[in-house]
C-alpha positions in Angstrom: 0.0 0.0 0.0 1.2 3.3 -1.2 1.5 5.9 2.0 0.9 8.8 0.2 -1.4 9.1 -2.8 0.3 12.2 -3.9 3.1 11.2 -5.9 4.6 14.9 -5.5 4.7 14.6 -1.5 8.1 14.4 -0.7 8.8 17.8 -3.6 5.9 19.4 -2.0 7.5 19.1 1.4 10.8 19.9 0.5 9.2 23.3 -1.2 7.4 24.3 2.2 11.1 24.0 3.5 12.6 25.9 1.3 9.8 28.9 1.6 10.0 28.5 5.2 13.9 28.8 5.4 13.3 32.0 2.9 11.1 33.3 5.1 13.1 32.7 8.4 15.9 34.6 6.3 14.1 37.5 5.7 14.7 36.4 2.0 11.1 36.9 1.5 8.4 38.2 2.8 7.1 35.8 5.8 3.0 36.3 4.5 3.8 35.2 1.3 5.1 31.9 3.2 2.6 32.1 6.2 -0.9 31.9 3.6 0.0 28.7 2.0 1.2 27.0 5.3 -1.6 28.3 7.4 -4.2 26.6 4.1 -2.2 23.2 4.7 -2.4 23.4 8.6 -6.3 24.5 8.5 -7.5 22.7 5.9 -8.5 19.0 5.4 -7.0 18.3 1.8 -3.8 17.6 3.2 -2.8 14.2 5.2 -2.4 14.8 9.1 1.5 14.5 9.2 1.3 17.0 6.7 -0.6 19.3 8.6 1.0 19.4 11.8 4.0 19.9 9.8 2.6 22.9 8.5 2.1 24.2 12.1 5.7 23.5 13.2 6.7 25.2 9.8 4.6 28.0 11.1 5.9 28.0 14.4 9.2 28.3 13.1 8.3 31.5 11.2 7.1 33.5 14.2 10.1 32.6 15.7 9.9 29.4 17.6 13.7 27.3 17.7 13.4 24.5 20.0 13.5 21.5 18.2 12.3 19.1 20.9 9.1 21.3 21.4 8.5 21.4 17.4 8.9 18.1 16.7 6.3 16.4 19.2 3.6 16.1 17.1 5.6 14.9 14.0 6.4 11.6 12.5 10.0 10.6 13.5 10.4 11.3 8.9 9.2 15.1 9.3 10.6 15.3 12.5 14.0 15.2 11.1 12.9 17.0 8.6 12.3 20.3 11.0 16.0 19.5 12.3 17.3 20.3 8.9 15.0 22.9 8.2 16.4 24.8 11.5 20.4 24.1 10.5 19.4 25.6 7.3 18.3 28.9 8.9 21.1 28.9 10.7 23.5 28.5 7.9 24.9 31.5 6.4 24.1 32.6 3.0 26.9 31.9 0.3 28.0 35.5 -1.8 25.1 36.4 -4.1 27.1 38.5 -7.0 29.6 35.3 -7.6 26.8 32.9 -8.1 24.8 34.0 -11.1 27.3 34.8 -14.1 26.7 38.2 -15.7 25.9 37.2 -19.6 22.8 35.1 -18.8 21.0 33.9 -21.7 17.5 35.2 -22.2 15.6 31.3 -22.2 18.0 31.1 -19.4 16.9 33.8 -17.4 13.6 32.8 -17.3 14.4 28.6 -17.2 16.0 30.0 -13.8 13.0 32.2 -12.8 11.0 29.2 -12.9 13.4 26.9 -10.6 13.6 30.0 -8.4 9.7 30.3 -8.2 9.6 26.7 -7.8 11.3 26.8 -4.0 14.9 27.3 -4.9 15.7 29.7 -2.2 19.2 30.3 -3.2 18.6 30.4 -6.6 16.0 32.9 -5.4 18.2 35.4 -3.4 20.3 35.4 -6.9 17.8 36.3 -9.0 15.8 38.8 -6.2 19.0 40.6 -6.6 20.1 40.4 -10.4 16.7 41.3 -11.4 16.5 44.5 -8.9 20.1 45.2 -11.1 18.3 44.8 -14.8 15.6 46.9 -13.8 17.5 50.3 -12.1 20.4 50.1 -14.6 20.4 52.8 -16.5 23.1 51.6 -19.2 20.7 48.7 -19.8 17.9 49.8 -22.9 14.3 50.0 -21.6 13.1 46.4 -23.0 15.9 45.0 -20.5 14.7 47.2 -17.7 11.2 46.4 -18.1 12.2 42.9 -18.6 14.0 42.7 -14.9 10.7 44.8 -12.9 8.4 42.2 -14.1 10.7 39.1 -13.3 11.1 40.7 -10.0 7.2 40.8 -9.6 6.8 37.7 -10.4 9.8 36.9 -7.8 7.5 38.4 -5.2 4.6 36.3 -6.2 2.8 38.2 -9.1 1.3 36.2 -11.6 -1.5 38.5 -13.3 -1.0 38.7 -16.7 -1.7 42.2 -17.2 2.1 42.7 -16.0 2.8 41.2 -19.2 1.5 44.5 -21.6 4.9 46.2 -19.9 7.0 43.7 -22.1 8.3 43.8 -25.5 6.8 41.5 -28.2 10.4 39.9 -28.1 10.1 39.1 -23.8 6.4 38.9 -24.1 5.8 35.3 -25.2 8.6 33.0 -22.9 7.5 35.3 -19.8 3.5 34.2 -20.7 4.6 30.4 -20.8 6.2 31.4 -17.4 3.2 32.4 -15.8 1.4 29.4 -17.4 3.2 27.5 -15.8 3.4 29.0 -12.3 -0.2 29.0 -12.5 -0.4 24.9 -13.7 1.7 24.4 -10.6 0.1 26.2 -7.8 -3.1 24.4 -8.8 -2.4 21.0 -9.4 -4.6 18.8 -7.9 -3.5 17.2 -4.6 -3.0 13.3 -6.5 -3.6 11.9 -10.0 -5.2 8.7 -10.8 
């Protein structure tokens, strides 16, 4: 018998950590992690282990570090889980400007938006940063500049298309499969058949 019917659990998980560490790091803004966590821990779509995981994850967020007071509700699995999630706070952040090289390819740019939207938190910092760069820089033409606000917004959770009309016809198109496809993601039923 298959414990979890949702073949995405363990990714689904491992992206509540990631938003969570994010959040803890004042990488993003903790609302934008406390919604979605506070739906899981609320709700009833999610299995039980998953929802008092959602509370420790919240718990975490306003603050809470003692692992042995987290963990008691939790399966021994996310348990350890919330151990890992606390050394990655902790951890410093690697240099931000080293990581992402400065010629980045257009389908690149965005291929990395996605992973970044997609609970890559370090990938995240990178990109919260090179993308505040594209669009104040004013060596860089406008198409560029407008190109780097809207990655940025959808960076900080925007997925309306309307931001799209700011775009040139060039940016326009891969940016709308982008949004497509955050939107496919964020609501994908809970398990397939």
């Amino acid at each position: 018998m298959d414990t979890h019917p949702d073949e995405n659990y363990d990714e689904k998980i491992e992206k509540m950590v990631a938003l969570t560490v994010a959040g803890a790091k004042g990488l993003i803004p903790v609302g934008q992690v406390a919604l979605p966590l506070t739906q899981i821990a609320q709700g009833d779509l999610a299995p039980p282990e998953a929802r008092d995981f959602a509370q420790a994850l919240l718990r975490i967020l306003k603050g809470e570090r003692d692992p042995i007071a987290l963990v008691e509700e939790l399966t021994p699995e996310l348990a350890e889980v919330v151990w890992e999630t606390l050394e990655q706070i902790e951890a410093p952040l690697p240099e931000v400007d080293q990581a992402i090289p400065d010629p980045l390819a257009f389908e690149e740019l965005i291929e990395k938006v996605a992973g970044a939207c997609a609970g890559e938190i370090l990938l995240w910092q990178q990109l919260w940063h090179l993308t505040g760069q594209l669009a104040s820089d004013q060596t860089c033409p406008p198409q560029i500049q407008r190109l780097g606000a809207v990655l940025r917004r959808i960076l900080a959770g925007e997925r309306q298309k309307h931001i799209l009309t700011e775009l040139s016809s060039e940016h326009r198109w891969a940016v709308e499969q982008l949004l497509d496809w955050l939107r496919a993601r964020a609501v994908e039923p809970k398990s397939r058949p």
